[in-house]
N, C-alpha and C positions, 0 to 999 in steps of 0.2 A: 524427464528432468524435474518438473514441477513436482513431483510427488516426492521423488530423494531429498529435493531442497526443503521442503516442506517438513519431513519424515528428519533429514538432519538437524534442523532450527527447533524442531520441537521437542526433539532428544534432550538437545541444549539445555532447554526450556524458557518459554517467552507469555509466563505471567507478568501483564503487567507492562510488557514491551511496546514498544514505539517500532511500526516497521515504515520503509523507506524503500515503496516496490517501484524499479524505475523498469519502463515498460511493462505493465500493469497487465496488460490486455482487457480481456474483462472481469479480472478479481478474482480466478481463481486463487491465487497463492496467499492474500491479504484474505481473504472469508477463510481460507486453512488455518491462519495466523491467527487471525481474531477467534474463532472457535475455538483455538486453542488456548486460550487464555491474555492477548494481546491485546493491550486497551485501545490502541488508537494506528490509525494507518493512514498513509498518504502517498498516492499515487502518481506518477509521474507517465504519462502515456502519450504518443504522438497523433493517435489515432482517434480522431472523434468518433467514430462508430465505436469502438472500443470501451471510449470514457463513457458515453450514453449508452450501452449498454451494459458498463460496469457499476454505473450511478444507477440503473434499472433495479439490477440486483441488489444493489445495498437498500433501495427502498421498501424493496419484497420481502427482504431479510431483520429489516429493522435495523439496520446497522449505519444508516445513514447520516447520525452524529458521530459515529467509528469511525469514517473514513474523508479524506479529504481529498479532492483529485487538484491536480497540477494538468494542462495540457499544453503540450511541447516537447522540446528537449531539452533535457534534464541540463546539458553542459552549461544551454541559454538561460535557465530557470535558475541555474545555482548560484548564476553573477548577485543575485536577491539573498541580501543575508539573512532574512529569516525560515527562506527555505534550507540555507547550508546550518545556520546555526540548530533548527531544528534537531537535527539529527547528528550535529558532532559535538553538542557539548559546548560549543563557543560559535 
């Protein structure tokens, strides 16, 4: 699923893009995103073993100003208007 998604979105094309990975895991899809050309990412994951080992990876990768992690759930997270406005524009 991760790779179609991935292989979809980049079709698209996401120079430049803002992505908005809710259950995150450990970054596979957002290091896809940003490789491909997406400037910035912010993660939303319930799993602290996950976030720590997602925030692992972004600091081996360099990418550690690229990404931003959330941890919880996103439903709880989004009552926070600068997490919804983020990502919708308002």
């Amino acid at each position: 699923m991760g790779k179609a998604l991935v292989d979809a979105l980049t079709d698209e094309g996401v120079e430049g893009a803002t992505v908005l990975n809710i259950g995150g895991g450990v970054g596979v899809i957002q290091f896809e995103l940003l490789a491909a050309g997406a400037s910035h990412a912010t993660v939303v994951e319930a799993s602290s073993a996950y976030l720590d080992a997602a925030r692992e990876e972004s600091d081996r990768r360099g990418l550690d100003r690229a990404v931003s992690y959330e941890s919880g759930d996103y439903i709880d997270l989004a009552e926070r208007k600068e997490l919804r406005a983020s990502h919708t524009g308002g």
